[in-house]
C-alpha atoms as an extended CHARMM CRD file, in Angstrom:
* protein
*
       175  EXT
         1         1  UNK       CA            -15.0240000000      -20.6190000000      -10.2370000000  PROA      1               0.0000000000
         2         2  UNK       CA            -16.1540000000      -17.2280000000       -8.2990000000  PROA      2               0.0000000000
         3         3  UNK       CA            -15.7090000000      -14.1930000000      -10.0910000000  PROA      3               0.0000000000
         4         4  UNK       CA            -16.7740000000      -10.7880000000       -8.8990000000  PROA      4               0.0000000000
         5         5  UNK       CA            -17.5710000000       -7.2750000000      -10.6380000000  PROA      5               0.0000000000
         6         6  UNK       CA            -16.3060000000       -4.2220000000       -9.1520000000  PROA      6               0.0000000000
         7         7  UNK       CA            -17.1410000000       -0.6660000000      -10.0670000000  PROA      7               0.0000000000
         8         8  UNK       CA            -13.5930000000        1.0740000000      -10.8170000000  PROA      8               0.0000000000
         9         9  UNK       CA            -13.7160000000        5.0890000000      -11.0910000000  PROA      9               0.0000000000
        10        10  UNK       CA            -11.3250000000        6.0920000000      -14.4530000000  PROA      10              0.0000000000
        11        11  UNK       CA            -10.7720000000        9.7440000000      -14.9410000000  PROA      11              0.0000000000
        12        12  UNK       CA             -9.6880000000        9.7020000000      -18.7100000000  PROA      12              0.0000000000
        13        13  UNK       CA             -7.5290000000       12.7250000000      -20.4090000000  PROA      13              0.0000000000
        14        14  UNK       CA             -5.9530000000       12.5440000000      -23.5060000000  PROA      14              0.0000000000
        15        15  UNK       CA             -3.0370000000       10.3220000000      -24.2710000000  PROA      15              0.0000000000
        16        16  UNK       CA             -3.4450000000        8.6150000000      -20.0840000000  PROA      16              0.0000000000
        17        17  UNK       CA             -6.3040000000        7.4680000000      -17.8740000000  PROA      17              0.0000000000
        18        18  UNK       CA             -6.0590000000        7.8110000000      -14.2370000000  PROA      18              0.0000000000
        19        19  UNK       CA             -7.4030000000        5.1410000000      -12.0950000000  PROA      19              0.0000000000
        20        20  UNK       CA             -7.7860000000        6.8090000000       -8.3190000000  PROA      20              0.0000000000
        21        21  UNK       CA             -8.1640000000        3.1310000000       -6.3580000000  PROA      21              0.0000000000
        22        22  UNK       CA             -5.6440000000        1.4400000000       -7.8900000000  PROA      22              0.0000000000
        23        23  UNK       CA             -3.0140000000        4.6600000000       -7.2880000000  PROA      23              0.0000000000
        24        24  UNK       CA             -2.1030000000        4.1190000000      -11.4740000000  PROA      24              0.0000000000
        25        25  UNK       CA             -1.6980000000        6.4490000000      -14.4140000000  PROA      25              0.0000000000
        26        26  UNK       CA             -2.0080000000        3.9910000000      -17.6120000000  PROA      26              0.0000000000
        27        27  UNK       CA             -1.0650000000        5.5070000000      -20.5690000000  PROA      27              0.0000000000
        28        28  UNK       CA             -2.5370000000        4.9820000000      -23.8800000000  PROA      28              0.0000000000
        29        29  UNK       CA              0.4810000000        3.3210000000      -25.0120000000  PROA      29              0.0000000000
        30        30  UNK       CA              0.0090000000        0.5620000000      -22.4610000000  PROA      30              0.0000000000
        31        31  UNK       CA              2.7690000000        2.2370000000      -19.6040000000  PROA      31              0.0000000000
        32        32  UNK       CA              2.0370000000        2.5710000000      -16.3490000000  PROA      32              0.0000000000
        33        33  UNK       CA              3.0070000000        4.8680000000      -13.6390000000  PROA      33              0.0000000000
        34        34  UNK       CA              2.1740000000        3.8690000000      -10.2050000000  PROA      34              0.0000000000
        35        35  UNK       CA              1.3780000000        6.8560000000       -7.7810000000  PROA      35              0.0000000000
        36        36  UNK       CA              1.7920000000        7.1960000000       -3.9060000000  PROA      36              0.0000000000
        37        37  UNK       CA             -1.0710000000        7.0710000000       -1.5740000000  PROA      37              0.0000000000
        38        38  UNK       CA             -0.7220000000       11.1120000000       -1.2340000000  PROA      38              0.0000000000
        39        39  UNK       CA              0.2210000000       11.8080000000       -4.7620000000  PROA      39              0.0000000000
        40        40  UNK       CA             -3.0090000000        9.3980000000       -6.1210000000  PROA      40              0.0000000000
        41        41  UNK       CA             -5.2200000000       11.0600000000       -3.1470000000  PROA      41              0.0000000000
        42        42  UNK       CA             -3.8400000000       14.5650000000       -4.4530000000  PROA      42              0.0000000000
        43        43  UNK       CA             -4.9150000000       13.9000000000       -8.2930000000  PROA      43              0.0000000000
        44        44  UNK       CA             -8.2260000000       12.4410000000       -7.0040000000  PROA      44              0.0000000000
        45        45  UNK       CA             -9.5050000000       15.3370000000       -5.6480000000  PROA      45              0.0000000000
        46        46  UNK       CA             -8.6470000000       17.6930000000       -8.1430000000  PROA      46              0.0000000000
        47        47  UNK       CA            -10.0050000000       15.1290000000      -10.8720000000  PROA      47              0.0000000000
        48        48  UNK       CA            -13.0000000000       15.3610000000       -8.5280000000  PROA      48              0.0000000000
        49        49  UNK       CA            -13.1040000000       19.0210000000       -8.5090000000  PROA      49              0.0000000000
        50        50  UNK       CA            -12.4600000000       19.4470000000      -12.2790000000  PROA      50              0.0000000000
        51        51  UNK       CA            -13.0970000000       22.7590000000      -13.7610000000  PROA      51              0.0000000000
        52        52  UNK       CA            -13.2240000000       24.2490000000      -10.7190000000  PROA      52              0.0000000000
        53        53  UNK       CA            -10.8750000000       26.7500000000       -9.0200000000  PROA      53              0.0000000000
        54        54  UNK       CA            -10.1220000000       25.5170000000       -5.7800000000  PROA      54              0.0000000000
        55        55  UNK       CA             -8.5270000000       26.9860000000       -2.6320000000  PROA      55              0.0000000000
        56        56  UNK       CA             -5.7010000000       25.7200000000       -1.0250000000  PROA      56              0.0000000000
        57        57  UNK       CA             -7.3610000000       24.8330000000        2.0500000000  PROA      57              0.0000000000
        58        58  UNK       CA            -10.5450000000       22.8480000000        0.4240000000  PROA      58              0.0000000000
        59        59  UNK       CA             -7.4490000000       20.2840000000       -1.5520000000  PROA      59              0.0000000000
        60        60  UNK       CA             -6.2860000000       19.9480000000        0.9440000000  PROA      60              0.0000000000
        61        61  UNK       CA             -9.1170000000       18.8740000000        3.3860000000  PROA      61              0.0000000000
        62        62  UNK       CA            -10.6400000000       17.0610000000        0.5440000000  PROA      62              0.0000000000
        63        63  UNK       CA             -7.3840000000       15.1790000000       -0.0070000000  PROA      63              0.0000000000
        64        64  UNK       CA             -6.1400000000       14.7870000000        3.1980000000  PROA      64              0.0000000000
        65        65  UNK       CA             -8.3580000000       15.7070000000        6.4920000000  PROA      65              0.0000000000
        66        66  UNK       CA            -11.2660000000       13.8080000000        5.3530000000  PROA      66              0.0000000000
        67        67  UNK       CA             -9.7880000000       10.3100000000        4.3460000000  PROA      67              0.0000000000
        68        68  UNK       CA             -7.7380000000       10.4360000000        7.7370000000  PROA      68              0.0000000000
        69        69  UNK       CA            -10.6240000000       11.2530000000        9.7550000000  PROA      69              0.0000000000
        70        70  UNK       CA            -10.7530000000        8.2810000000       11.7490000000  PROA      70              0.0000000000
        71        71  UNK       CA             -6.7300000000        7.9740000000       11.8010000000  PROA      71              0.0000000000
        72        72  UNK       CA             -5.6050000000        7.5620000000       15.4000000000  PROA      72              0.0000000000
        73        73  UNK       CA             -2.5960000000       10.2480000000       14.8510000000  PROA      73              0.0000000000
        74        74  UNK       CA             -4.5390000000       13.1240000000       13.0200000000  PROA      74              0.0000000000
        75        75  UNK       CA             -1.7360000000       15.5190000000       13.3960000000  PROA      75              0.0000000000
        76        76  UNK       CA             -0.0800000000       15.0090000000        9.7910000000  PROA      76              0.0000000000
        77        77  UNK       CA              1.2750000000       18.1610000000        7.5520000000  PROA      77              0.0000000000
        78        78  UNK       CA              1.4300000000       17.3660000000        4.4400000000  PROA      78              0.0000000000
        79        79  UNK       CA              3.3700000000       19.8130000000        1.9930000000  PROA      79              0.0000000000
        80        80  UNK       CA              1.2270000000       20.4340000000       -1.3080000000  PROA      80              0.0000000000
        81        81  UNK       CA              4.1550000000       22.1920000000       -3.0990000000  PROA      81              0.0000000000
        82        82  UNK       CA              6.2460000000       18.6460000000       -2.5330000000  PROA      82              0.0000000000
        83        83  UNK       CA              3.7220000000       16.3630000000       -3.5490000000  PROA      83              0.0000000000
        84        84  UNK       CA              2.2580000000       18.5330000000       -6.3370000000  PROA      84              0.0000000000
        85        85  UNK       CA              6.2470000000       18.4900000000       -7.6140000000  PROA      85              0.0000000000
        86        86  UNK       CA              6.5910000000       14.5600000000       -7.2240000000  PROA      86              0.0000000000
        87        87  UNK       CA              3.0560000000       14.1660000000       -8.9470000000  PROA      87              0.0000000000
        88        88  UNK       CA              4.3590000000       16.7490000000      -12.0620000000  PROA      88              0.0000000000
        89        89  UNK       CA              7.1970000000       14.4540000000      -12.4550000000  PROA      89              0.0000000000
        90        90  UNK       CA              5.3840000000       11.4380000000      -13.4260000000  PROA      90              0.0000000000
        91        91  UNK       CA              2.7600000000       13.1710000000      -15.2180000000  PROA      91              0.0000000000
        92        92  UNK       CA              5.1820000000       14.9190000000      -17.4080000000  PROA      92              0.0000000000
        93        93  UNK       CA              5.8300000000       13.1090000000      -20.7660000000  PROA      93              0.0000000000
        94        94  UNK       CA              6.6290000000       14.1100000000      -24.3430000000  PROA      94              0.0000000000
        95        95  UNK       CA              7.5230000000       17.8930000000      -23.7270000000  PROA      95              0.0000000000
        96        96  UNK       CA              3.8910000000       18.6070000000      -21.7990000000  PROA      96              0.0000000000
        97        97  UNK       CA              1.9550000000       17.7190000000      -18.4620000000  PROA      97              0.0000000000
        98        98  UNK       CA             -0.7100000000       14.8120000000      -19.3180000000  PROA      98              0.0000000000
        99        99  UNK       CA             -2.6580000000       16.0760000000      -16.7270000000  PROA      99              0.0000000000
       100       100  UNK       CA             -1.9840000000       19.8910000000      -16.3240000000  PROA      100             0.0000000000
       101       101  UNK       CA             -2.7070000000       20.8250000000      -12.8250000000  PROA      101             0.0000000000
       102       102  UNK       CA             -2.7300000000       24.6000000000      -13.3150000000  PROA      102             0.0000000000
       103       103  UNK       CA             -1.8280000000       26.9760000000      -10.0980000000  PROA      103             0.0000000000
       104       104  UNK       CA             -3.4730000000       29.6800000000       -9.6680000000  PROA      104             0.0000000000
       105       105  UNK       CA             -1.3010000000       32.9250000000       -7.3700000000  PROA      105             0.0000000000
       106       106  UNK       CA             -2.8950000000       33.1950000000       -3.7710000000  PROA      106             0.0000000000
       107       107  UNK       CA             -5.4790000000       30.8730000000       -4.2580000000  PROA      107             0.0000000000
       108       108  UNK       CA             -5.3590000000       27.7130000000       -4.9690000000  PROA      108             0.0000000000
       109       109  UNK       CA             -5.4130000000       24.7530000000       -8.2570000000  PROA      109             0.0000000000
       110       110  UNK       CA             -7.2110000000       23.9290000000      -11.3540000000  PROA      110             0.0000000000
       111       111  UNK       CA             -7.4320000000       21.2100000000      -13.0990000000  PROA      111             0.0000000000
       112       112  UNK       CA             -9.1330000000       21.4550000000      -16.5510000000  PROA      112             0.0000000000
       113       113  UNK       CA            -12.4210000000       18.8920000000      -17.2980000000  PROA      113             0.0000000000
       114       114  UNK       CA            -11.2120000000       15.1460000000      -18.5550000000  PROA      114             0.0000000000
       115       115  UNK       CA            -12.5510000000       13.9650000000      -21.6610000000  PROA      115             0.0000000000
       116       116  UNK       CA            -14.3510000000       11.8110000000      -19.1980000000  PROA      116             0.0000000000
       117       117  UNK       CA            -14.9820000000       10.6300000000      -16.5240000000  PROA      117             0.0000000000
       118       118  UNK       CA            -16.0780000000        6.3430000000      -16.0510000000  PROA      118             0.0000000000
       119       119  UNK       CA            -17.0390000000        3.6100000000      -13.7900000000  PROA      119             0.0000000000
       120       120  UNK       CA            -15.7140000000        0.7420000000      -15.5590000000  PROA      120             0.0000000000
       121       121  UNK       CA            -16.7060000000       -2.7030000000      -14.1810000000  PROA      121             0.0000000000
       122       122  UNK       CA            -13.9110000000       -5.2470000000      -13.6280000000  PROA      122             0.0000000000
       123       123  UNK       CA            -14.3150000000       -8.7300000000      -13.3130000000  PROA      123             0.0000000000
       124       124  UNK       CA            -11.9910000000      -10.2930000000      -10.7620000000  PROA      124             0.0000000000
       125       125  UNK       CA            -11.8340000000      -14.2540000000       -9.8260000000  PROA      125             0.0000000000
       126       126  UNK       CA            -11.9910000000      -14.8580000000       -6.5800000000  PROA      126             0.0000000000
       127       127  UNK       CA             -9.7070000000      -17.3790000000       -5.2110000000  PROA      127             0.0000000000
       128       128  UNK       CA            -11.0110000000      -21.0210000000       -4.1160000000  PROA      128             0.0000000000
       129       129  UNK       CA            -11.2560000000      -21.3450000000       -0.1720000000  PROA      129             0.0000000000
       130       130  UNK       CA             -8.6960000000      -24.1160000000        0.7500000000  PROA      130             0.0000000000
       131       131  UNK       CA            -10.3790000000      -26.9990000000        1.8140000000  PROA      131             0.0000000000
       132       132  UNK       CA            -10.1690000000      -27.9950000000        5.3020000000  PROA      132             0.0000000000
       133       133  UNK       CA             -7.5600000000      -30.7650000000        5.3010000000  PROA      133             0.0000000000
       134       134  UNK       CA             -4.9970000000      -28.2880000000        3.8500000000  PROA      134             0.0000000000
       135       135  UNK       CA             -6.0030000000      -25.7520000000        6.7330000000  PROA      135             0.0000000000
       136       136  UNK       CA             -5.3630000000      -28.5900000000        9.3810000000  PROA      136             0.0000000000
       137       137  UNK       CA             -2.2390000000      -29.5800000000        7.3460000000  PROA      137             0.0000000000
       138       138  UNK       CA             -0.9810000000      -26.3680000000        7.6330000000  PROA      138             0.0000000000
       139       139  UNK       CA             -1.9440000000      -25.7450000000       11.9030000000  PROA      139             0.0000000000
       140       140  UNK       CA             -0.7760000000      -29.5610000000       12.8960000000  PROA      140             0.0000000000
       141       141  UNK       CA              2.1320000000      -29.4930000000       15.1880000000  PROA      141             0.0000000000
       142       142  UNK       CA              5.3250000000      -30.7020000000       14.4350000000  PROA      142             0.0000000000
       143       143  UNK       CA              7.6430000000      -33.1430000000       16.0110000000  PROA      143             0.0000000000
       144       144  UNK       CA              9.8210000000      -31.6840000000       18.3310000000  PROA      144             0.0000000000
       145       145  UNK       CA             13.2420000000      -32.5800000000       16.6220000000  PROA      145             0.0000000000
       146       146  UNK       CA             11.6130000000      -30.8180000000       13.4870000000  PROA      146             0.0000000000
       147       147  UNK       CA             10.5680000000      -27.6860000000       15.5070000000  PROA      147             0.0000000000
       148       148  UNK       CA             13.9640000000      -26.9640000000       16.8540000000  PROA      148             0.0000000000
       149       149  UNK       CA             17.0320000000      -27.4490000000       14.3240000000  PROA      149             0.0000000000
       150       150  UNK       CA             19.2810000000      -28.9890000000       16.9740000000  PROA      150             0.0000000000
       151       151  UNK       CA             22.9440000000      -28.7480000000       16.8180000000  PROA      151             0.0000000000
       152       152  UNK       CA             23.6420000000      -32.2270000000       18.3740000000  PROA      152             0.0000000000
       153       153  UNK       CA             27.0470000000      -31.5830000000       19.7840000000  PROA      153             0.0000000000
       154       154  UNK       CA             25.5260000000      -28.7600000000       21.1000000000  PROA      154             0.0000000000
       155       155  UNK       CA             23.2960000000      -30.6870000000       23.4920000000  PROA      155             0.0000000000
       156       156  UNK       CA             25.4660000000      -33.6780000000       24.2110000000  PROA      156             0.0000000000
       157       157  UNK       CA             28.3680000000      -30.8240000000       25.8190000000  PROA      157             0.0000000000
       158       158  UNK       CA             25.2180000000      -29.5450000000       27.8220000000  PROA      158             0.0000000000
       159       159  UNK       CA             24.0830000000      -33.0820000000       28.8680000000  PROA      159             0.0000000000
       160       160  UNK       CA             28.1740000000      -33.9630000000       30.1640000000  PROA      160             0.0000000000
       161       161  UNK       CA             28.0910000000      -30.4990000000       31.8180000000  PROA      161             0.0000000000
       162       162  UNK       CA             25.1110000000      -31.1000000000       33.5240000000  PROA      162             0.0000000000
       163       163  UNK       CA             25.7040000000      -34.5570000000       34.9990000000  PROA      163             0.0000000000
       164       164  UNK       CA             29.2570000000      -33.1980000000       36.3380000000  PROA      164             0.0000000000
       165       165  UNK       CA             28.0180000000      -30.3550000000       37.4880000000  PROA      165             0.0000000000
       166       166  UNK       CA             25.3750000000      -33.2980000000       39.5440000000  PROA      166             0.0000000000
       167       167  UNK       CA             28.2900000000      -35.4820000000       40.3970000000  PROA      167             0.0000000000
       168       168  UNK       CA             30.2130000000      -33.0990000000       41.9050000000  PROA      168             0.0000000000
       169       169  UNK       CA             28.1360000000      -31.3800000000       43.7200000000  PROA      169             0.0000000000
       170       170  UNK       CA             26.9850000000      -35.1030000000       44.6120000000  PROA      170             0.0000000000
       171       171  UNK       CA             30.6240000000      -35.5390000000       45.7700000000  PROA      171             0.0000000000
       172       172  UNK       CA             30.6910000000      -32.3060000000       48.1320000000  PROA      172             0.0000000000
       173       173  UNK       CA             27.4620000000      -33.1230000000       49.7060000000  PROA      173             0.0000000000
       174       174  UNK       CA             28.9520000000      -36.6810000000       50.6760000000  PROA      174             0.0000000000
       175       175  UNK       CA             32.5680000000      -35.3070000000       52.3550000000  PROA      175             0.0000000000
């Protein structure tokens, strides 16, 4: 068995942990609330920029300019008033914000410092590469009848069509 460790960032408040890669808020009471790719790339960067006021602009090239760089179709808007409103939703629980994201008039946000901030190391195991009969097994072709689900009345009207469509036009070539 193949097992490997990977280094997962945890930004931990109180009463929820947020877990950027994995898009999850797990809260201490063993719920989790699964974020979208914006909403989880929103939270990131203001977890990154804890403490910090931050402009407008920076969140949102931090969150969304510089992960897209090499994006074929760079011409995305994204609304921070939407996704900061979706994001409240889920972190809202028990009469307060889990994570307050504070906003502050004509400039920007603030999020205040986590209790801390971890790399936790998972241990995954890795699945078993499939030996090669299986893959061969799996790429041999097929029979034809089992290829093609053939109606069989289908195909014996088309074989009668087709040899009086040949006898006839047998017949007129004779006359």
């Amino acid at each position: 068995m193949m097992t490997t460790k990977t280094a997962i960032k945890c930004y931990r408040f109180e009463g929820i942990d947020f877990i950027p890669e994995d898009r999850l808020l797990r809260w201490h009471d063993n719920q989790q609330t699964l974020l979208t790719d914006n909403e989880s790339r929103f939270l990131a960067s203001l977890c990154h920029l804890a403490g910090e006021v931050v402009s407008i602009e920076s969140v949102y090239r931090y969150t969304f300019i510089y992960p897209n760089a090499f994006e074929d179709s760079g011409d995305h808007h994204y609304d921070l008033n939407i996704l900061l409103l979706s994001l409240s939703k889920k972190l809202f629980r028990h009469g307060k914000m889990a994570i307050p994201v504070y906003i502050i008039p004509n400039y920007g946000f603030r999020v205040s410092l986590p209790n801390t901030t971890a790399v936790r190391n998972e241990t995954s195991v890795l699945k078993k590469a499939p030996s090669w009969s299986n893959i061969t097994k799996k790429h041999t072709r097929k029979p034809f009848h089992l290829v093609i689900k053939t109606n069989y009345a289908t195909i014996c009207t088309i074989i009668v069509i087709t040899f009086s469509l040949l006898i006839s036009g047998y017949i007129l070539t004779i006359k």
